[in-house]
N, C-alpha and C positions, 0 to 999 in steps of 0.2 A: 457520524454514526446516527442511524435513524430509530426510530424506537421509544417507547418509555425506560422510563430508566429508576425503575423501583428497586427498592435490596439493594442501592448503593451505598458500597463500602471497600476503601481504604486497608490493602495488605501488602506487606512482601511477599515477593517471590522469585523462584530461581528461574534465569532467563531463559535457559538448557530445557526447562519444562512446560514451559509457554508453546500452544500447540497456536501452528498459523490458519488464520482464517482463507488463505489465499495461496496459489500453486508458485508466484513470482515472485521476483522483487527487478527494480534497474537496479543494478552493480553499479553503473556510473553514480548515481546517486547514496548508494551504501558507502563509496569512496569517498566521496565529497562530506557524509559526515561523520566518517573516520579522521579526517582529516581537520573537522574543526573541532572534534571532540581531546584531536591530539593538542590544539591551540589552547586550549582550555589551564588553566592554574589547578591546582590539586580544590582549593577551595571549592573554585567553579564549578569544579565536576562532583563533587558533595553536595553543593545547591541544585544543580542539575539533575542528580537521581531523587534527588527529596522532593524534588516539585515535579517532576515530570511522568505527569500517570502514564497509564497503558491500560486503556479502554481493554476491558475483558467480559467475557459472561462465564457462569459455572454450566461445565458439561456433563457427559456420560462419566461415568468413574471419578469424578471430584475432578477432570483436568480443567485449567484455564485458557478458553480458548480465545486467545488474541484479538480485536477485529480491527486493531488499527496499530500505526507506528512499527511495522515490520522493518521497513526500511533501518529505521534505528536501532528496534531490538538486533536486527543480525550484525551491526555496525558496534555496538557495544559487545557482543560478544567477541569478536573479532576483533576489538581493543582489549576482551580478558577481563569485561564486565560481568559478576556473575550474579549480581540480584538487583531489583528494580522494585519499583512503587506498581500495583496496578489497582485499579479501579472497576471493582467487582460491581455489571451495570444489572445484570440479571441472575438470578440462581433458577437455571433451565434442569439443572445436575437429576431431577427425579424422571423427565420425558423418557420414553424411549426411543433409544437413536434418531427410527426413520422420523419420529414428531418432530426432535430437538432439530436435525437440518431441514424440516420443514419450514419452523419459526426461526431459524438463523436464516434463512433464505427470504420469508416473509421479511423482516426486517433491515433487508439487504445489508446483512454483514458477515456475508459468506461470498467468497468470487472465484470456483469453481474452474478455473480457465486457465489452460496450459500457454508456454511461447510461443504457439503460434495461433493463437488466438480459438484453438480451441476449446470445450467443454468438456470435464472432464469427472465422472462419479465421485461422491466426497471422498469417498476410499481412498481417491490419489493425491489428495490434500497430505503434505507432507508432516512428518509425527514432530519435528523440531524447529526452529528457525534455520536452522543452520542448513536443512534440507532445501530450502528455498533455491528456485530456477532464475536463472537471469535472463528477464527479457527486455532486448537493447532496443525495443521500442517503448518499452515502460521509461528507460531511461532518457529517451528522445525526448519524449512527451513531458518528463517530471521538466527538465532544464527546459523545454518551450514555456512550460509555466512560469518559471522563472524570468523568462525575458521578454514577457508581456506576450506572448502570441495569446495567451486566453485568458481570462481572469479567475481566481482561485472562486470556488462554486462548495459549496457544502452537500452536493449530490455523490453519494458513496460509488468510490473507483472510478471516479472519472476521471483521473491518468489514465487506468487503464482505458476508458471509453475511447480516447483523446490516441490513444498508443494504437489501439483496432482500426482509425482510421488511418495513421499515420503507415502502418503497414503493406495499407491493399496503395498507399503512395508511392512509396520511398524502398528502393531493394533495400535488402537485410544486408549483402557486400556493402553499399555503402555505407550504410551506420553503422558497418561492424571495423572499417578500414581506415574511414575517413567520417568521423561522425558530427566534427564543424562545418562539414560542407553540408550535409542530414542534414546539421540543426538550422543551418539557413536555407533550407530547401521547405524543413517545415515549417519556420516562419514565415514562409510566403504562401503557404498553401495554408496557414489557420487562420487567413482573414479573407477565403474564396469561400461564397456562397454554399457551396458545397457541404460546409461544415457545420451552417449553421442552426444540426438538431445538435450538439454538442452542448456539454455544458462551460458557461465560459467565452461562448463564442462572443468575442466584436469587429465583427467583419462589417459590412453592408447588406441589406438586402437587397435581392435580385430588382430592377424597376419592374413596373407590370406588376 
């Protein structure tokens, strides 16, 4: 998350009314940490909600608008989690709209972009986490991260950057049918020149 980050401060809140910064999420990746969240001892997951922020800024109407950690927020709720720590990074809450997604945008922590990669008015920014869209190229992209195809980058959305190229690659049939064979498809293709305006990238450059 880019930005200063004055007016920080430490609240609960209910996960049901955390408004997302972004139109997507990978579902294979929502899966994956549903699944460790189920691993988890009742302890763990009391240490777990107490230490683990959720980057937020204040909006139009007092809402808290998310700009990170979606993947997880929808993944808790979807385990029946109903309140969380977040970390209030700005109070925007006096702008008027069109300013406040001006300076959400400024900041890049706004990512406006539908499943197939395109651009979409903030109006279609969905009202809950729960509304979130699944795109099985965000979810390509997250587990390429994982298996080393690019190195983790503190440039905001750049899964999704990493996910826009993988798409104009890789048919959507087969990451949706066969998505082991995808994920070594785009392991080969994150270390080809091609990629290397990406964040992340360690491929070669081209000689010459």
């Amino acid at each position: 998350m880019n930005g200063p980050t004055t007016d920080v401060r430490l609240i609960s809140a209910e996960l049901e009314a955390l408004r997302p910064t972004q139109i997507t999420v990978g579902y294979h990746e929502v899966r994956a940490k549903r699944a460790h969240w189920r691993s988890l001892g009742k302890k763990a997951r009391g240490e777990a909600i107490a230490t683990h922020w959720f980057p937020a800024v204040l909006g139009p109407d007092g809402r808290h608008f998310v700009v990170d950690h979606h993947h997880l927020g929808l993944a808790l709720i979807e385990e029946g989690v109903s309140e969380v720590q977040i970390m209030v990074q700005r109070d925007l809450s006096w702008l008027d709209p069109l300013i406040f997604w001006r300076m959400m945008e400024h900041y890049q922590w706004v990512h406006p972009f539908g499943p197939d990669g395109t651009r979409h008015d903030y109006a279609r920014l969905p009202q809950k986490l729960t509304e979130l869209v699944d795109d099985p190229y965000r979810s390509l992209a997250g587990e390429l991260r994982r298996l080393g195809g690019y190195a983790k980058d503190m440039t905001p959305f750049s899964e999704f950057l990493w996910a826009d190229y993988l798409r104009s690659k890789i048919a959507e049939k087969r990451v949706r049918k066969d998505f082991d064979k995808a994920l070594a498809q785009a392991l080969a293709l994150s270390h080809d020149a091609e990629a290397r305006y990406l964040p992340g990238w360690s491929g070669e450059w081209p000689a010459g």
